[in-house]
C-alpha angles and dihedrals in degrees: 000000000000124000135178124237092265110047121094125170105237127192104358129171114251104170115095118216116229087230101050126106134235094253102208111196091168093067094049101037095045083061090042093244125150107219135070130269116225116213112204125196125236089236129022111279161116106330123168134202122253118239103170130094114237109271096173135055120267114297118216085210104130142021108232135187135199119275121236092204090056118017087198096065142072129216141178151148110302111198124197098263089056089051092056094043102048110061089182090124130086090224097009079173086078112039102086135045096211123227095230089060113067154109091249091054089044084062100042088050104043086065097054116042122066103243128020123201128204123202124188126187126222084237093061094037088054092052091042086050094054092051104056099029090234119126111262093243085069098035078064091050098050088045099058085048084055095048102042093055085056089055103264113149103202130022114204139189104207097218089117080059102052098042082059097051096039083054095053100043084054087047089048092045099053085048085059093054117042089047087056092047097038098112094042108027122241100271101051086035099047093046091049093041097058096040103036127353142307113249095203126083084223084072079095092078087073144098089051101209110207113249104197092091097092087194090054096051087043092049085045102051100046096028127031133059112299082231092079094059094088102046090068119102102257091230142112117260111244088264098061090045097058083038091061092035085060104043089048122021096024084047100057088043083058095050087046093053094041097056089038096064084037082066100035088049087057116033129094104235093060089046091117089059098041094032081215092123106026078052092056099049087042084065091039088057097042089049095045092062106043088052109251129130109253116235109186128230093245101044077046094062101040097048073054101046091224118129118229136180092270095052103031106122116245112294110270112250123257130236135215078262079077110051119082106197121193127189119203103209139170098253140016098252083095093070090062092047092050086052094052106115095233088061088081123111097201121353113302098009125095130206084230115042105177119007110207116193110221091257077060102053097043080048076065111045075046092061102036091055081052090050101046085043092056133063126263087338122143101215090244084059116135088229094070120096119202115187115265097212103085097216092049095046086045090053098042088055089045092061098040084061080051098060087035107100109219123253123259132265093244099044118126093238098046095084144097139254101283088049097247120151100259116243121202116227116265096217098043100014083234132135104181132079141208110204094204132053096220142353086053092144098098093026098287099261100132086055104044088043093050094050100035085052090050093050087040109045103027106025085253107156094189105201118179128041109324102256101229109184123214121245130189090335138347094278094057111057128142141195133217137202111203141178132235095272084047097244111152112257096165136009119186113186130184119215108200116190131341105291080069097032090068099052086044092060092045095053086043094053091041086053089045086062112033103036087239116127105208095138084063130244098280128026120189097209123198122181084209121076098243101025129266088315089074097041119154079253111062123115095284124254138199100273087183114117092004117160128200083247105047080044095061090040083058104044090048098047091052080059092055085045086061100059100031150042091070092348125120131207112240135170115236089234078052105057113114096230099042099084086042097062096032075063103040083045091056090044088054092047101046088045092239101132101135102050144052114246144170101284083067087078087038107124115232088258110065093044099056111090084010122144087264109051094048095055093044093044103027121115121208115225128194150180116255093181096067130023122232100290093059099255123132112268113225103168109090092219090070088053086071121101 
């Protein structure tokens, strides 16, 4: 999408409403028809309206038919292939709750497949929390009580994650810097960047766009200039990062405890703990004295050829294949970034199997009380009725958590990623962690990078809340860093929904061009007004009678929901599993996985932003509007990732 110098989007509408169509005009102005094609979903769910005219040739992407509610209209099944294709939508990433992405297929899954993780992010425990008044440390007990009785193996917080990916995006950054500022060092080029103009052609590398809103890369990618690709941080988004973490390293924790307790259970120094043994000489004795030949259990199985607990081999290991990870977010982009193709640990199998908004947890804590509470009923049956009306449905499940007592401390699923028994801290009795001490509403990297770069870089230790300014509205603020002469040495600007999204692409492709940086040097982009916190997926709320101003108390009370209440601040470098799996993540890449080497002894900071890390982290962005000669693409095929 192209836009002139003067032209800036002013007071749009974000919000999508729960009963409005996917409004197609692609499909109706490539035929030359005048009317709108309506796009319905296989399954109720977030749909947003088209704003944008046609750019490609008609796709033969879906069989419509014609609507009885509006004879005007066309509508038909849209699967996940024709969403991605299609980029006829302002946010696509919205317009379809996707089949393979439901509670129906959470409970069909979690039957059949070995071990099922859970994942919840900090976004969905804060709206829960709200909700039901509780603090979100027990919100994340009761919800693993919930979810164990449903089947779930592991329950996870995603704060080890997010530390990793808040660390990468700084180290990129500063990459990005100082290669931009090589010839003419940081101070004297940052200064001249944001003020005039960079003299050197490497003044591409910035601004560096954030990459971890799965509706804005989208939106990139099909929409705006190529220019802006690469501009996008090249890493995974904090989802796909726990996602690989589970389906690797949580895995192989998983193998290694299974066939532990496979050997404890059966060997004879541990006989006092199994009884195996001490049960075997207890029938050696009894037969001893009554006179019989004692044939053991085990001499017994194998003359029979029948297996039995004592002579069964060690368990087979299991693969990613079985693991079924789920991730519980604040919007159903998330649904469309677990789906990429590069989000795939081995071929066919993706680090995020299934992605549940929170509306869409609390509709399954919903379904599993009505189960427990019924005879001889599976909580996908038919039979169950969950309220229609959202806000009903979301306060029956509430109080169904409140009755809910929480798990215990020394419960299997309550654990974390790398499968350790989780310990409250002693000082505070918490056991999650917030990496950032405000802004924590779209993951706080605008914040933490800002901070870690002016330690770094200018000696700037920056103490007391971070002081973002407003801009043209409360979704666009931005922050500066200035020396003493107030020249400009850092701005850091978040971008929050598409009314600012559109004036950010066209500062960045201005700055592509021009060398200028009047965009910043590092812009924290979210397709939602408000930031993830206030993502279309979040546990609904009366809209009736809502101001501007009871909107933003809100908003800001649900981020001060996210880093406290049983929550502890904690720096990413901090964090007590962040070393571990930097560790673990070089041992994987430099295949030395049975045996202990040298990395174990590497300190944090020369693994982050290592080789390593980067392969085994880094996200590959690209332009669906041209191929790779920089023509226009106009087969929809092409459009495919």
């Amino acid at each position: 999408m192209a836009f002139s110098s003067g032209v800036k989007l002013g007071d749009l509408d974000d919000f999508i409403s729960a009963a409005q169509d996917c409004t197609m005009p692609l499909i109706q102005a490539a035929g030359g028809g005048t009317s709108s094609a309506k796009l319905g979903s296989t399954a109720e769910g977030l749909r947003s309206t088209a704003t944008e005219a046609p750019l490609v040739q008609r796709p033969n992407l879906i069989k419509s038919k014609k609507s009885q509610a509006d004879p005007k209209a066309e509508i038909g099944q849209v699967s996940l292939s024709d969403c991605l294709a299609c980029s006829g939508c302002v946010t696509s990433a919205e317009t379809v709750l996707l089949q393979a992405q439901s509670v129906s297929e959470f409970l069909r899954r979690v039957r059949e497949t070995p071990v099922t993780v859970v994942t919840i992010s900090a976004e969905s425990r804060a709206s829960i929390a709200e909700q039901s008044g509780l603090d979100a440390g027990t919100v994340h007990r009761r919800l693993v009580s919930v979810l164990q009785t449903l089947g779930v193996s592991y329950v996870l917080e995603a704060s080890a994650a997010e530390a990793l990916a808040l660390l990468e995006a700084k180290a990129e950054f500063l990459s990005r810097f100082r290669a931009v500022s090589s010839t003419s060092g940081p101070l004297s080029w940052a200064a001249s960047a944001v003020n005039g103009k960079s003299k050197t052609e490497s003044g591409r590398k910035l601004p560096l766009l954030t990459s971890h809103c799965p509706g804005w890369t989208c939106y990139a990618e099909k929409v705006a200039d190529p220019a802006v690709i690469p501009q996008l941080a090249a890493l995974r988004p904090p989802q796909q990062v726990q996602g690989r973490l589970v389906k690797t390293l949580l895995l192989e924790r998983h193998n290694s405890i299974r066939f532990h307790r496979w050997w404890r259970h059966r060997h004879p120094l541990f006989a006092g703990e199994t009884g195996i043994w001490l049960r075997a000489l207890r029938s050696e004795a009894a037969a001893l004295d009554a006179g019989v030949p004692f044939v053991s259990a085990s001499a017994s199985s194998s003359s029979s050829s029948s297996s039995s607990s004592s002579s069964r081999g060690p368990p087979r290991k299991l693969g990613p294949g079985d693991i079924y990870h789920v991730a519980v977010q604040p919007c159903a982009d998330r649904k469309i970034e677990a789906s990429r193709p590069q989000f795939e640990v081995e071929a066919g199998v993706r680090e995020v199997d299934t992605v549940l908004t929170t509306a869409e947890l609390l509709e399954l804590v919903l379904r599993g009380s009505i189960a427990e509470q019924a005879e001889d009923c599976l909580p996908d049956s038919p039979d169950i009725i969950v309220p229609s009306d959202p806000l009903e449905a979301a306060r029956d499940a509430i109080q169904v958590l409140l009755d809910t007592a929480p798990c215990g401390l020394d419960a299997l699923a309550f654990t974390d990623v790398l499968l350790n028994r989780v310990n409250l801290d002693p000082a505070s009795g918490s056991f999650l962690r917030c990496a950032v001490p405000g802004n924590a509403e779209s993951g706080g990297f605008a914040e933490f990078v800002f901070r870690e770069v002016a330690s770094e870089l200018f000696g700037r230790c920056l103490g007391g809340p971070m002081q973002f300014v407003t801009l043209q509205n409360e979704d666009m603020r931005e922050v500066t860093l200035q020396d003493e002469n107030k020249k400009v040495l850092l701005r850091f600007v978040s971008a929050y929904g598409f009314r600012n999204i559109q004036n950010v692409i066209r500062k960045v492709v201005k700055s592509c061009s021009t060398g200028s940086l009047d965009s910043g040097h590092f812009v924290e982009v979210m397709a939602c007004p408000g930031g993830c916190i206030n993502g279309g997926g979040q546990a609904p709320v009366a809209k009736a009678g809502t101001t501007q101003s009871e909107r933003r108390e809100r908003l800001e009370g649900l981020e001060v929901r996210m880093r406290s209440g049983g929550i502890d601040y904690c720096a990413p470098g901090d964090h007590p599993l962040v070393l571990p799996i930097y560790r673990q993540i070089q041992r994987l890449a430099t295949a030395k996985a049975d045996r202990r080497s040298d990395e174990e002894n590497v300190p944090l900071r020369d693994l982050v932003g290592g080789a390593a890390s980067r392969a085994w982290l880094a996200a590959k962005w690209q332009s669906l509007k041209v191929g790779s000669d920089g023509k226009p693409v106009v087969s929809t095929s092409s459009l495919k990732w």
